[in-house]
N, C-alpha and C positions, 0 to 999 in steps of 0.2 A: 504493500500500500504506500502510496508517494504523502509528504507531505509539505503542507506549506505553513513555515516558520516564519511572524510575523515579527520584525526588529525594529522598532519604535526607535527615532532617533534623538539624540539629548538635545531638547531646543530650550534654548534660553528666552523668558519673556521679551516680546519687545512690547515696543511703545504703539497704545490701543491710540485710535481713532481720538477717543477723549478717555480719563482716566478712567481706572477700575473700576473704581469709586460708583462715576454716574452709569457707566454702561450698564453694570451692574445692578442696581436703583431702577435704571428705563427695564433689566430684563423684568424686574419682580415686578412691576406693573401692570405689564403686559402680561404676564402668569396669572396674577390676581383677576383681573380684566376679562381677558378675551379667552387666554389659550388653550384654557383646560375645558373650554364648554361643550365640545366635542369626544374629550373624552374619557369627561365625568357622565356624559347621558350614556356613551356605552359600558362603562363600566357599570351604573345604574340600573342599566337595563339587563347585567348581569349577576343584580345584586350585590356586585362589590363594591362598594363605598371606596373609591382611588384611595381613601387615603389610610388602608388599612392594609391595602398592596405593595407588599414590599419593596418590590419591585420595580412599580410603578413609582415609590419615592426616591430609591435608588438614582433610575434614571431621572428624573426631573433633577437630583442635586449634583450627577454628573454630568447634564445636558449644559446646565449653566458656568460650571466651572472650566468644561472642553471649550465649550463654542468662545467664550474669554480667552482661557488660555493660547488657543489656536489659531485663532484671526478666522473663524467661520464663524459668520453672522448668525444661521439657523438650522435648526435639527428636527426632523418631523419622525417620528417611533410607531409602528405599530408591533403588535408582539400578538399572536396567536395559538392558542391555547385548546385542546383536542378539534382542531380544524377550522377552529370559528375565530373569527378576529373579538381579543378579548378588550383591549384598548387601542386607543388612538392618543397618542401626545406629542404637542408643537412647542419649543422652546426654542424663543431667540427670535429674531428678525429677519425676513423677506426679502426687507430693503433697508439699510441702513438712513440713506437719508431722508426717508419718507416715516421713519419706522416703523414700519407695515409691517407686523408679525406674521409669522407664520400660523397655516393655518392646515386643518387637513385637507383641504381644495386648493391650497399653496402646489404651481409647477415645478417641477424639478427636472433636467435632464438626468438622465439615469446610466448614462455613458453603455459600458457594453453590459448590463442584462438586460439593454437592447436586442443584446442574440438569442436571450432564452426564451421573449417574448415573438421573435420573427423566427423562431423554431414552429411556432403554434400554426402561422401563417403556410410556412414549405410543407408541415404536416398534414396540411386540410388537402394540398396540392395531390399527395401521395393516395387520401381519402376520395380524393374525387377520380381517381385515378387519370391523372393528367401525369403523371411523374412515377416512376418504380425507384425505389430505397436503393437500388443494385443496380442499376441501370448507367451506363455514363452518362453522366451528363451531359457532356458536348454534343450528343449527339439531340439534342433536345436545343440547342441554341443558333441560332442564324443573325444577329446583331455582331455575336465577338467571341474568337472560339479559344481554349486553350492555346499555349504556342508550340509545337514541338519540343520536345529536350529527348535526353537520354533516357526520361525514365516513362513509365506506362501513361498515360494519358487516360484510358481507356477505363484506368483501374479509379478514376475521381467517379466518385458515386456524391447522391444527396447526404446517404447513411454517413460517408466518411467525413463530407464534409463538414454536417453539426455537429458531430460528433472530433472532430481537428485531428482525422487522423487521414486526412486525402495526402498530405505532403506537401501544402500549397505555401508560397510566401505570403508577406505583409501581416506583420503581427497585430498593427493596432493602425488608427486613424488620427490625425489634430483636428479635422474640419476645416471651415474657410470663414473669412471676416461675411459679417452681415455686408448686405448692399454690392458683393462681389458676387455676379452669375456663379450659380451653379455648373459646375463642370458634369458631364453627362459621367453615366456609367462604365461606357465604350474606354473614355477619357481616363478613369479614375482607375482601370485594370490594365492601364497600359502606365499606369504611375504618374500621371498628368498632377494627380493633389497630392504627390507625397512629396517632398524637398527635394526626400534623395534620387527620385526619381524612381522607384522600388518596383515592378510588376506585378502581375500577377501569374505565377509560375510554377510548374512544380521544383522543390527543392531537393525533395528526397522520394523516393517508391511508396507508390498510395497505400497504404493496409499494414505499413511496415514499423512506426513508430507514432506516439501521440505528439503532435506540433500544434500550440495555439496558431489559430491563422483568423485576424479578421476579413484579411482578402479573400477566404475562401464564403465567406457569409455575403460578401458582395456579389461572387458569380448565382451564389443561391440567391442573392434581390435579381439578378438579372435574367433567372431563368424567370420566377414568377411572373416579373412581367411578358416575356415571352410567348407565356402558355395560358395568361390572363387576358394579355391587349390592354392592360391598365397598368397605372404610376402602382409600384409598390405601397405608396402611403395611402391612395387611394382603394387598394386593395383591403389591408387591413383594417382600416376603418372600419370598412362596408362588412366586411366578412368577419373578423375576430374583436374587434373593439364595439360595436354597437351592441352584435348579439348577446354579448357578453356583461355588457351595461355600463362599460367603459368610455364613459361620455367625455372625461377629463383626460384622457390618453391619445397622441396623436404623433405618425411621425416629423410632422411639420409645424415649425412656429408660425399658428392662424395668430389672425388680432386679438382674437378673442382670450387665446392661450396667454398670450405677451402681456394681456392686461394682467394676468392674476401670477403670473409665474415670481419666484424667486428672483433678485437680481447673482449673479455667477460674482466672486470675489478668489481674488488670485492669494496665492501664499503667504501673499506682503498684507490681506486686508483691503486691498484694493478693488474696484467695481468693474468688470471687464464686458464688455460686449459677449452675446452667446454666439459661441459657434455655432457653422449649418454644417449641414453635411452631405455630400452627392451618397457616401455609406451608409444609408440612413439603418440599414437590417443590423449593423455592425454596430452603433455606436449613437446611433441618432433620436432616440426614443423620448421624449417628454409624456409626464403624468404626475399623480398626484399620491402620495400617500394611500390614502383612501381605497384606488384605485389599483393597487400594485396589491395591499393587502387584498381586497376580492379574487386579484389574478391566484396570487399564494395559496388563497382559502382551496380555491379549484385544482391547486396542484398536489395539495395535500389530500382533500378528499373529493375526486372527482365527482360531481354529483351532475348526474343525466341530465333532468332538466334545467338546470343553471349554466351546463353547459351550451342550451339550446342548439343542438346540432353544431356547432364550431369544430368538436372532436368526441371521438368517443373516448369514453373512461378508458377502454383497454389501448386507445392510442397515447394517451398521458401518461399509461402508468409502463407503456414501450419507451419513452420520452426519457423515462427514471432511470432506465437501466443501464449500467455501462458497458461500454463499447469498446469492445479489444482491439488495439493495444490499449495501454494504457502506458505510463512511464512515471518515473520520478518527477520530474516535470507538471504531469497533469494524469485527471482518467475525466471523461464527459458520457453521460448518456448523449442522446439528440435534444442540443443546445442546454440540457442544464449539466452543470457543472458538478462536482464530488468537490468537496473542499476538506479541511482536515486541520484546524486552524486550535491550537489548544490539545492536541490530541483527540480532537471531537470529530465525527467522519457526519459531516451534511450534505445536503444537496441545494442547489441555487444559482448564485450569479455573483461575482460586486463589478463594482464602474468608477471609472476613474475617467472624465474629458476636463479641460480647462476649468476651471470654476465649480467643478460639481464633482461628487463622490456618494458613490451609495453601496448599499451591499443588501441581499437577500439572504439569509441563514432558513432553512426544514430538514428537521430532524423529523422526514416519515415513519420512522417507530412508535415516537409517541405523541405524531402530530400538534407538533409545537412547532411555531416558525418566529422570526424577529425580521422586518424589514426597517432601514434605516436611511435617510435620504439628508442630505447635506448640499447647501450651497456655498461652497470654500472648495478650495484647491486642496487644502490639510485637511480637507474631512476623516481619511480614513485615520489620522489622530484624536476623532470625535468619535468613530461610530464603532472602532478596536473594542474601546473600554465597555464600551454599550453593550455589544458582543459580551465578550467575558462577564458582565452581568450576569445578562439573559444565559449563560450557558451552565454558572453557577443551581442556577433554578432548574435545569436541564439535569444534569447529572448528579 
């Protein structure tokens, strides 16, 4: 079993926006006020009085001391408990200069469990039988095909590649500045958005070893559209995000999103423009707390008609399983991940893009899950601890 050893690294305070003091002061207000009215009604509604939950105060006293200590403005928590989302809590601010709190309807890019979500989408693909698991892929694509090399081509299946063991390059994405066209797909696999100019290619023999690859998630946005005749994000919507009741989940920044989303804040504390991204399957996902918890709720315990035909249970729970190879490096079923963080073996996602950080924790054994959403660059020095929490109460 591989695993991954997290190593926090010793950062010394620097200097906040304004001091301790008031940040500090504006957070407990906003606590007081707004933040918790969502999810004191469900915990209410689960007969747990938040404030008896250990848990729940746990994190509220480490959400305020991270998101300070770290230069990330806000932290949205949901934590799920035998498959049902048991709470909801937002701690911190949206916007700093607005100070608009966080809410659970607060957007967040979600970086790449991007991929575990556009897994759902290629999986309806294979349901509708437009695509086989086994099948090459190339042979399905007429836009932009594999390029020759030395190694099989033939052997790049769907199965391999959500699963990151086809052998393809490009590990991860930056995205592009706001108000800069969009570069095409064609464009983006031939390395057009990446600096170093990087392709998309195989590296090593498909079936042979486990390789993250976000390039390989973008040939999967490229067959979809293919075998659709529609935009990827236009797909998902329509298909996995409405039926599903994911009304706050979108791959594209509409107006309506930009009103209500987080602002992104880089390492230093600073407010950065969102990336876009032409990889939207890979890396591009905006949504809401709320909304990432319902996706969870279904990964944990698939239920038929919540599903409403999007997928079937026995395809979600193919989705869970992993897929040989596997390596020290990594193991994935199709697009969700095995992580192994504390010596704890879960299944999910986390995301790291400019500004944003989040992570997905399910423990299907005894269906418990933690989703954790950050607008900071240093998030996962806010959502680590939060983690180790939640996994306390776990084992």
């Amino acid at each position: 079993m591989f695993s991954i050893v997290y190593k926090p690294e010793n950062w010394r305070m620097r200097n906040n926006i304004c001091s301790k003091t008031c940040f500090f002061s504006a957070f407990i207000i906003v606590f007081s006020g707004i933040i918790f009215s969502c999810s004191t009604a469900s915990l209410l509604q689960n007969k747990i009085p938040y404030k008896t939950d250990s848990l729940y105060v746990e994190i509220e006293k480490l959400g305020h001391e991270l998101t300070l200590k770290n230069k990330v403005p806000g932290v949205a928590v949901a934590v799920i408990r035998d498959g049902k989302v048991a709470w909801l809590q937002s701690i911190g601010y949206a916007d700093l200069a607005s100070k608009k709190p966080v809410t659970s309807e607060t957007i967040f890019n979600i970086g790449s469990i991007s991929k575990l979500i556009s897994a759902w989408g290629f999986m309806q693909l294979s349901e509708k039988d437009l695509v086989k698991l086994d099948d090459p892929i190339d042979q399905y694509l007429t836009r932009w095909h594999l390029p020759e090399s030395e190694f099989d081509r033939s052997k790049v299946t769907l199965r391999r590649i959500l699963s990151h063991t086809a052998g393809l390059s490009v590990h991860g994405y930056g995205g592009s500045d706001q108000g800069i066209p969009l570069l095409s797909l064609e464009e983006s696999l031939n390395g057009k958005t990446k600096r170093n100019g990087e392709t998309v290619h195989l590296i090593s023999e498909p079936g042979i070893k486990w390789d993250y690859s976000g390039g390989g998630y973008t040939l999967a946005q490229l067959l979809l559209e293919e075998k659709t005749n529609q935009s990827f994000a236009t797909y998902m919507k329509n298909n996995i995000f409405m039926p599903l009741g994911m009304k706050h989940t979108n791959y594209e920044w509409t107006v309506e999103m930009m009103a209500t989303s987080a602002t992104a804040y880089d390492e230093n504390g600073n407010p950065i423009k969102n990336r876009i991204f032409t990889e939207k399957a890979a890396a591009g996902l905006q949504t809401t707390v709320k909304d990432l918890a319902h996706f969870a709720e279904l990964s944990i315990k698939p239920n038929y008609h919540q599903l409403n035909k999007v997928l079937k249970p026995s395809t979600i729970k193919l989705m869970e399983t992993p897929v040989l190879p596997s390596s020290n490096e990594g193991e994935s079923g199709l697009g969700y991940r095995f992580m192994n963080y504390e010596g704890f073996r879960t299944i999910g996602h986390t995301g790291e893009n400019a500004g944003w950080s989040a992570a997905m924790f399910l423990d299907l054994p005894t269906k418990n899950g933690i989703i954790i959403l950050c607008n900071g660059s240093n998030g996962d020095r806010v959502w680590f601890p939060i983690y180790q929490s939640w996994l306390k109460t776990i084992k």
